[in-house]
FIKOLZA-1660 file (N, C-alpha, C; in steps of 0.1 Angstrom, whole numbers, plus 5000, padded with zeros to 4 digits):
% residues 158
   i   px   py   pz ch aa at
   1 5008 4988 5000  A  X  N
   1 5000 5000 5000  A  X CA
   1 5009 5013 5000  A  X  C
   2 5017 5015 5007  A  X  N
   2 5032 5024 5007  A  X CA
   2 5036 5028 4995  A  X  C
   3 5042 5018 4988  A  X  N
   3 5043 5017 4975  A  X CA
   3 5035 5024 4964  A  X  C
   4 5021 5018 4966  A  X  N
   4 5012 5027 4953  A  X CA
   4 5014 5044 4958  A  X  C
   5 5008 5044 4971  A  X  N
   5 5007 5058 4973  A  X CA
   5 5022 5065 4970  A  X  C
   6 5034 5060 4969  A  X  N
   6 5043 5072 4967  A  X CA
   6 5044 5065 4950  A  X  C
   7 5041 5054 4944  A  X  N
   7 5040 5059 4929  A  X CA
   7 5030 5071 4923  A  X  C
   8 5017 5069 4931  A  X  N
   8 5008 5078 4928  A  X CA
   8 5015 5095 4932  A  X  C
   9 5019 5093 4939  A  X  N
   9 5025 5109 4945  A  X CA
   9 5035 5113 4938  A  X  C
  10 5045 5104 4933  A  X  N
  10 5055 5104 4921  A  X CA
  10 5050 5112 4905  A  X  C
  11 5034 5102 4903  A  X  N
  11 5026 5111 4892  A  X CA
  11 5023 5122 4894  A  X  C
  12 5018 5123 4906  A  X  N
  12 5013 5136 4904  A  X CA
  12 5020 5151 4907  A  X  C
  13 5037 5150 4910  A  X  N
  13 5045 5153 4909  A  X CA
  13 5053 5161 4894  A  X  C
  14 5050 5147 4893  A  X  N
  14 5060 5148 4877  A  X CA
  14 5048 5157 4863  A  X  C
  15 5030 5153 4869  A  X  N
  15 5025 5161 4862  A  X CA
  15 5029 5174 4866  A  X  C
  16 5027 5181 4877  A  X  N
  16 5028 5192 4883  A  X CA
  16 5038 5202 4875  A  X  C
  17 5052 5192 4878  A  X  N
  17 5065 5192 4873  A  X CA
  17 5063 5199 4853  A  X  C
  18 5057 5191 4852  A  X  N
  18 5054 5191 4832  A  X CA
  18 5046 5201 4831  A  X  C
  19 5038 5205 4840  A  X  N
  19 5028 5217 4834  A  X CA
  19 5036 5230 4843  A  X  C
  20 5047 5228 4847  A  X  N
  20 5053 5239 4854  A  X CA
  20 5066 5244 4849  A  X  C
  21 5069 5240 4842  A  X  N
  21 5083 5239 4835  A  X CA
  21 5078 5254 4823  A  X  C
  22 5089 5261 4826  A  X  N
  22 5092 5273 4816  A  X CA
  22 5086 5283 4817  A  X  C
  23 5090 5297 4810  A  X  N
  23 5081 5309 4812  A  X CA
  23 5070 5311 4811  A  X  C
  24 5061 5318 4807  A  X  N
  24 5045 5324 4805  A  X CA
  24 5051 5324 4792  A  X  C
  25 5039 5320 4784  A  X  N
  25 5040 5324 4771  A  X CA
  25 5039 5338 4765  A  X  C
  26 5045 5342 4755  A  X  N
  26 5049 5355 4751  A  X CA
  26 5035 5360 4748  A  X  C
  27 5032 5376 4752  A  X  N
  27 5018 5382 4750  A  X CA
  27 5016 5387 4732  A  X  C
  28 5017 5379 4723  A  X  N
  28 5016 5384 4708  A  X CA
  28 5000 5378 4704  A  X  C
  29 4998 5388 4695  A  X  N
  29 4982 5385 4682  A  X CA
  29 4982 5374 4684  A  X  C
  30 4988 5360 4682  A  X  N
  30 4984 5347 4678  A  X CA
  30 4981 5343 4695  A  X  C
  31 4986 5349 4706  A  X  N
  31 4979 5346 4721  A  X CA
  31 4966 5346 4722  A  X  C
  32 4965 5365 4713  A  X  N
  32 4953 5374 4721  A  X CA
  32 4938 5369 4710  A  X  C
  33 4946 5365 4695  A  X  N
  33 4929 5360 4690  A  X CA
  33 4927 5343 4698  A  X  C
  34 4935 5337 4703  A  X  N
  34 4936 5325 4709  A  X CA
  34 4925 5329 4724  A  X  C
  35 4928 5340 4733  A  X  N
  35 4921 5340 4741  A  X CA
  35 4906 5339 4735  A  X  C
  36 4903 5351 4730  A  X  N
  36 4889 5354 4726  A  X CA
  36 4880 5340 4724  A  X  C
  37 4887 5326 4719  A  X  N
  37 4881 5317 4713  A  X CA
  37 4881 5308 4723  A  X  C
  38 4885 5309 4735  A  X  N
  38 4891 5300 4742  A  X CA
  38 4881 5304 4759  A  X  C
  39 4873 5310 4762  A  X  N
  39 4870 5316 4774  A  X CA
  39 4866 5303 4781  A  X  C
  40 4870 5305 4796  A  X  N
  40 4866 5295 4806  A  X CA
  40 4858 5302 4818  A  X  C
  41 4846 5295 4820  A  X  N
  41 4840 5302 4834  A  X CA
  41 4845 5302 4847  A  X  C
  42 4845 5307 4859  A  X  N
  42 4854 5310 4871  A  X CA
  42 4847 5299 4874  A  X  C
  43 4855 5295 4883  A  X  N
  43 4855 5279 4892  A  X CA
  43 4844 5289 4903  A  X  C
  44 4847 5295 4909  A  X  N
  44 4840 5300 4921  A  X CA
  44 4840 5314 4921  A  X  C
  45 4831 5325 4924  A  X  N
  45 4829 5338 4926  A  X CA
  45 4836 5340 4942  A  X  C
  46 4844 5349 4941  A  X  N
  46 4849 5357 4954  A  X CA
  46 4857 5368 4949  A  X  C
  47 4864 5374 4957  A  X  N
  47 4873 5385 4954  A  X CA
  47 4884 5380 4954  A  X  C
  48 4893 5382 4945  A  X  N
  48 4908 5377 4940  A  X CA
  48 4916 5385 4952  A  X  C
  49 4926 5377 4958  A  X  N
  49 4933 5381 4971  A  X CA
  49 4945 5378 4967  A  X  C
  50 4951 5372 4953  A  X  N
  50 4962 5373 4949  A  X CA
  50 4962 5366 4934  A  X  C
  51 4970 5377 4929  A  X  N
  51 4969 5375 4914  A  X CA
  51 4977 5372 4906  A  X  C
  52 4978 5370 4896  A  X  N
  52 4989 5360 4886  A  X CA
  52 5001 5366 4879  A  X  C
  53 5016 5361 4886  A  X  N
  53 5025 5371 4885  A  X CA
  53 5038 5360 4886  A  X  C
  54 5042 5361 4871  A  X  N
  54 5049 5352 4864  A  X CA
  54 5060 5353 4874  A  X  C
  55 5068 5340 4877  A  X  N
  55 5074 5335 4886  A  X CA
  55 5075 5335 4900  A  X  C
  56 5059 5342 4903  A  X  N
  56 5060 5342 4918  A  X CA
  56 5046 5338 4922  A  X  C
  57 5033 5336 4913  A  X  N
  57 5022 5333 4916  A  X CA
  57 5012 5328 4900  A  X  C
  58 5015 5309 4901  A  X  N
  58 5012 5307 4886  A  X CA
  58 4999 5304 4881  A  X  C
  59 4987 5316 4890  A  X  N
  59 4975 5314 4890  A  X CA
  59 4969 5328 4896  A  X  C
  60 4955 5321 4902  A  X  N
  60 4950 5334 4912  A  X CA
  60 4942 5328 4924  A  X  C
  61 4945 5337 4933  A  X  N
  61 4935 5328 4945  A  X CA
  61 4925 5341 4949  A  X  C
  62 4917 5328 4949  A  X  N
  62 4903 5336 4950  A  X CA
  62 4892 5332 4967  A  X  C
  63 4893 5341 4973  A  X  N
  63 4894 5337 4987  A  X CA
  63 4873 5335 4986  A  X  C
  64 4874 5326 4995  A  X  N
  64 4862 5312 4994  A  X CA
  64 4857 5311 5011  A  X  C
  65 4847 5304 5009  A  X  N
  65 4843 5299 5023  A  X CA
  65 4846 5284 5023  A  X  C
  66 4852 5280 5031  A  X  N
  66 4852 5266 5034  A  X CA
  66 4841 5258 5031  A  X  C
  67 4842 5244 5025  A  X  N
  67 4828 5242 5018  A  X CA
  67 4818 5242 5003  A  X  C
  68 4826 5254 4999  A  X  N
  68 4819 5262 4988  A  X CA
  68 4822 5257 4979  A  X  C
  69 4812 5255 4970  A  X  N
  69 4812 5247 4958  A  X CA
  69 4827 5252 4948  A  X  C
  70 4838 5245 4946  A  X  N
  70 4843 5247 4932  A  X CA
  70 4832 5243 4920  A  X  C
  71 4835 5249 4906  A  X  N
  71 4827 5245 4897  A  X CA
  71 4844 5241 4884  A  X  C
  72 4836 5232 4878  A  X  N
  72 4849 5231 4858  A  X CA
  72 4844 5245 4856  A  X  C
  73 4860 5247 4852  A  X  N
  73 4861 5260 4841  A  X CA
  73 4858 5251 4825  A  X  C
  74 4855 5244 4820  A  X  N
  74 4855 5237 4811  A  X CA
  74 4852 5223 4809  A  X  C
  75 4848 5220 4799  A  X  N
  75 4848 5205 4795  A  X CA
  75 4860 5202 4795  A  X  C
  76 4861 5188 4803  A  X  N
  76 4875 5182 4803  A  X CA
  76 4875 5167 4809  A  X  C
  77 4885 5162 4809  A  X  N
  77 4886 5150 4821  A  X CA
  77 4896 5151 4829  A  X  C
  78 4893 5147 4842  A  X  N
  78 4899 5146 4854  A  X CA
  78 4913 5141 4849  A  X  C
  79 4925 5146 4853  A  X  N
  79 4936 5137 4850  A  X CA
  79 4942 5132 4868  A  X  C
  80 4941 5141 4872  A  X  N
  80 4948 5141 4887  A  X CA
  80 4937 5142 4899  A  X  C
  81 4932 5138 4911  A  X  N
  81 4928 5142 4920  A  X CA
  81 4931 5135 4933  A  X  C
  82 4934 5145 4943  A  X  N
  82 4948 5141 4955  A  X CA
  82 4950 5147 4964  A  X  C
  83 4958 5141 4975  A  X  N
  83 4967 5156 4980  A  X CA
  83 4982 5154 4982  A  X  C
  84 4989 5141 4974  A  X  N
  84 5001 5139 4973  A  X CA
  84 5008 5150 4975  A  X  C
  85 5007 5165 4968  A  X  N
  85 5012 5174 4967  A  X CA
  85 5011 5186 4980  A  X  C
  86 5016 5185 4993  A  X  N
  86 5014 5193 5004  A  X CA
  86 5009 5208 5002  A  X  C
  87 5020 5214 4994  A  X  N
  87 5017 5228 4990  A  X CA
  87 5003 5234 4984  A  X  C
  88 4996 5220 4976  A  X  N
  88 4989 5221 4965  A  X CA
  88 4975 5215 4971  A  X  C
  89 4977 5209 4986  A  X  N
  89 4966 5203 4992  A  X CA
  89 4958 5194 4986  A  X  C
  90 4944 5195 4987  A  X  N
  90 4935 5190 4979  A  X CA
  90 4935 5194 4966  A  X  C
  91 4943 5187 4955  A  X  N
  91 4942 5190 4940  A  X CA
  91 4936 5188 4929  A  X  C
  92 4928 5192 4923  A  X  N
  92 4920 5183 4911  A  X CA
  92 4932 5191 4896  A  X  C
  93 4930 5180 4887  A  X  N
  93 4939 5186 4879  A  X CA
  93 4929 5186 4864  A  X  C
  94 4920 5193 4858  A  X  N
  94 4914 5187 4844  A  X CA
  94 4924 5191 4836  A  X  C
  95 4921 5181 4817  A  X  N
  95 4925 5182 4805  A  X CA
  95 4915 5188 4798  A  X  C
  96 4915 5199 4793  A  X  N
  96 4908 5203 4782  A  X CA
  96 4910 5204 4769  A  X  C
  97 4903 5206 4762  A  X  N
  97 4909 5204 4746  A  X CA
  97 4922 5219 4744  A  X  C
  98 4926 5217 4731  A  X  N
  98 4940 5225 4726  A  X CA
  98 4946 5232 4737  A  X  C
  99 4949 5218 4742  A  X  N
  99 4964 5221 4752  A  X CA
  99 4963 5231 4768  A  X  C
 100 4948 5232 4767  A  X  N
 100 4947 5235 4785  A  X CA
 100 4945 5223 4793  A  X  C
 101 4952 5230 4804  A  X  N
 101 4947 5222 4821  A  X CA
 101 4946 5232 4827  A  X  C
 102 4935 5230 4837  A  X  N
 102 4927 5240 4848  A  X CA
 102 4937 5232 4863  A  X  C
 103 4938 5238 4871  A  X  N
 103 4942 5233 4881  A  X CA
 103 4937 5242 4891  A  X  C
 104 4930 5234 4905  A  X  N
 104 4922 5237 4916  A  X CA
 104 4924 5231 4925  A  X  C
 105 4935 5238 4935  A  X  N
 105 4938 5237 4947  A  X CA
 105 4935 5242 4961  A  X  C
 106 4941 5241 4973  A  X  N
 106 4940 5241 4988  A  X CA
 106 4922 5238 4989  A  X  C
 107 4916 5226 4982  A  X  N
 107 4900 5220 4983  A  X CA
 107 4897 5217 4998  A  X  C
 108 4889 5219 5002  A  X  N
 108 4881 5205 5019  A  X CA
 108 4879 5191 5012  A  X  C
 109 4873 5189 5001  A  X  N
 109 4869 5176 4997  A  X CA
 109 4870 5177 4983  A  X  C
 110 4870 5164 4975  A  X  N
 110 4872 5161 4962  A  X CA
 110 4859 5155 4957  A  X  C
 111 4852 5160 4948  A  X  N
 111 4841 5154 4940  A  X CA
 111 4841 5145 4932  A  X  C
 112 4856 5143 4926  A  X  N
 112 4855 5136 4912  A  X CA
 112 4871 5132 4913  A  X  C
 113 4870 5123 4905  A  X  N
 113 4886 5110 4907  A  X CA
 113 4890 5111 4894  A  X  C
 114 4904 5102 4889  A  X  N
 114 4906 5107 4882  A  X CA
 114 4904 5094 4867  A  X  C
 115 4903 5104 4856  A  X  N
 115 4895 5098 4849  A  X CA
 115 4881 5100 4844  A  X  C
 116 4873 5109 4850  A  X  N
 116 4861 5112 4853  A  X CA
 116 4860 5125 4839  A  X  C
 117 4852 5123 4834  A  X  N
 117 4845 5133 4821  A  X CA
 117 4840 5144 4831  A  X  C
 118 4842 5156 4829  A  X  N
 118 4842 5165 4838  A  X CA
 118 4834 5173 4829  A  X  C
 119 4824 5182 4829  A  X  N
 119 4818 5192 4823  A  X CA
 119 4816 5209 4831  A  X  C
 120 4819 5217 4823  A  X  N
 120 4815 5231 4825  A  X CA
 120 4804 5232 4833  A  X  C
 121 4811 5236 4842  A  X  N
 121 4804 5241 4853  A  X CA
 121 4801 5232 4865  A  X  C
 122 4802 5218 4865  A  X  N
 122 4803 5208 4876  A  X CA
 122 4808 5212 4883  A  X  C
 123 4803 5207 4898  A  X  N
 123 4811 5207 4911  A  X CA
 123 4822 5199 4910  A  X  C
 124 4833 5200 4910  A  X  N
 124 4843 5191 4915  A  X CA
 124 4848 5192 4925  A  X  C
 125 4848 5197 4934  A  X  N
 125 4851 5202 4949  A  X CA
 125 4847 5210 4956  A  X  C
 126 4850 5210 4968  A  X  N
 126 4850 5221 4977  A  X CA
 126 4862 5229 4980  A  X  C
 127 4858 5239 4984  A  X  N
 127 4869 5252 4991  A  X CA
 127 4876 5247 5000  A  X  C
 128 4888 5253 5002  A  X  N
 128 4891 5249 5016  A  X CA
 128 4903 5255 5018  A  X  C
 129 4915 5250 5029  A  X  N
 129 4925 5255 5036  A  X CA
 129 4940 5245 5032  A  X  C
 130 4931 5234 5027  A  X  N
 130 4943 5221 5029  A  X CA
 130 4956 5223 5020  A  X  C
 131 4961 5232 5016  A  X  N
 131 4974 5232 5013  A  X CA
 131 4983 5242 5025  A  X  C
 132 4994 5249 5018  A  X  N
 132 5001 5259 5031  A  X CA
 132 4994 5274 5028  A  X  C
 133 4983 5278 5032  A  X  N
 133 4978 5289 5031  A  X CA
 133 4971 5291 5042  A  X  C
 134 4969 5306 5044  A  X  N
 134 4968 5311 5057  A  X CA
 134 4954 5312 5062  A  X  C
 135 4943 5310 5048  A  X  N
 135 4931 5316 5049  A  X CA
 135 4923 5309 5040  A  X  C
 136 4912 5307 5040  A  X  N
 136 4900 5295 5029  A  X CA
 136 4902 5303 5019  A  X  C
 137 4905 5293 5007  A  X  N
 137 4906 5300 4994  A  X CA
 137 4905 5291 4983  A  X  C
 138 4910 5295 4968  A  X  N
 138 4907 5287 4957  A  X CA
 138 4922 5291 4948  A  X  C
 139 4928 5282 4948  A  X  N
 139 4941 5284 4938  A  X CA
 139 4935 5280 4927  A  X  C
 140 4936 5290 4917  A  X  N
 140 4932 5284 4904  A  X CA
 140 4942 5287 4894  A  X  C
 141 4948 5278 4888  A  X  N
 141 4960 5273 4873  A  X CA
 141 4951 5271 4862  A  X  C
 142 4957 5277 4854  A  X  N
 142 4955 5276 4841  A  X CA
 142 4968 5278 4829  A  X  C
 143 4970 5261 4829  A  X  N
 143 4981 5264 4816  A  X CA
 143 4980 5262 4804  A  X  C
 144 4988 5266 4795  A  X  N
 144 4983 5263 4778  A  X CA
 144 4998 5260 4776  A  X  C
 145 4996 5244 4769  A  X  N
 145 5009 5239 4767  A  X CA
 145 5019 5236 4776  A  X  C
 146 5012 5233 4785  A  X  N
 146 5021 5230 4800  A  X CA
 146 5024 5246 4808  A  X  C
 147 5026 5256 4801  A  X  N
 147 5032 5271 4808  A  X CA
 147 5019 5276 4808  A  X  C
 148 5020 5287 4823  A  X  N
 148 5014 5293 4830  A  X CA
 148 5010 5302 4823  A  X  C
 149 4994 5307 4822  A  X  N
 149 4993 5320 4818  A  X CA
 149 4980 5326 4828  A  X  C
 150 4978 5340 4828  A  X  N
 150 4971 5346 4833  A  X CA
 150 4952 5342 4832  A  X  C
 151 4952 5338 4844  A  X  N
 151 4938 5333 4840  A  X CA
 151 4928 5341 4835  A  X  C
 152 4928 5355 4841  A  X  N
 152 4924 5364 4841  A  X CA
 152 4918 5364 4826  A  X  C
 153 4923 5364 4816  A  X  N
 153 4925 5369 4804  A  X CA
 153 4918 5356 4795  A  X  C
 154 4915 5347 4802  A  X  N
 154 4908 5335 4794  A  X CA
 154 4892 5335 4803  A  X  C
 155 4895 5338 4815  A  X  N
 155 4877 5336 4823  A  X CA
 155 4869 5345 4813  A  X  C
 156 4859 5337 4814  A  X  N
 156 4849 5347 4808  A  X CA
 156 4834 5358 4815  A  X  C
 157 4836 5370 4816  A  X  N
 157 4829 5380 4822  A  X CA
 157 4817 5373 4832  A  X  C
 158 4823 5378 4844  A  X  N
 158 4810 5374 4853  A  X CA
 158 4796 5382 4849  A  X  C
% end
């Protein structure tokens, strides 16, 4: 049992690892008509308490009540869901089509395993504290191509 769990913790590592690797992709025309086509809805409504700032924050956290429904920013499938990763707590990881993953961390509870067809707007979790953070919140990743970009600029208008 030892065993699986630090292979499993090994995966979800090494994805972490692959979707973390390298700069933000460069802000040119072929990004910005790529946004417009591409919008994803916010996992959860709250007020952003910290925001997306290439090599020091590779998402946004959006501070939450303990509990509170996460929702998919998109159609996807589950690839990862865990907390092998301490920093990352409770993590759900989705695949979405041309080359996004959403990633939704420090959760209370996990909705959905991995593997699981995930649809826009589903609950996949709950809010919560469970990684190293000070306060109930919602880490939310969004990479294209494995590199981090500003989520901001793909959610689509509350």
């Amino acid at each position: 049992m030892a065993r699986a769990s630090f292979v499993r913790g090994a995966a979800a590592a090494s994805i972490l690892i692959g979707l973390a690797g390298g700069p933000a992709l460069p802000q040119d025309p072929s990004v910005d008509s790529l946004v417009a086509r591409d919008k994803f809805r916010w996992p959860i409504r709250g007020p952003i308490i910290q925001r997306f700032k290439t090599g020091e924050n590779d998402g946004i956290d959006i501070r939450a009540a303990i509990g509170e429904w996460v929702h998919a920013a998109g159609d996807g499938v589950c690839i990862y869901a865990g907390d092998e990763i301490k920093t990352y707590g409770k993590l759900v990881l989705i695949r979405h089509e041309n080359g996004f993953v959403t990633a939704y961390a420090d959760n209370s509870e996990l909705q959905v395993k991995e593997g699981d067809a995930v649809k826009r707007g589903q609950i996949i979790a709950k809010a919560g504290d469970s990684g190293t953070v000070s306060s109930p919140r919602l880490h939310f990743e969004l990479r294209k191509d494995g590199q981090p970009v500003d989520p901001l600029k793909y959610l689509a208008p509350l």
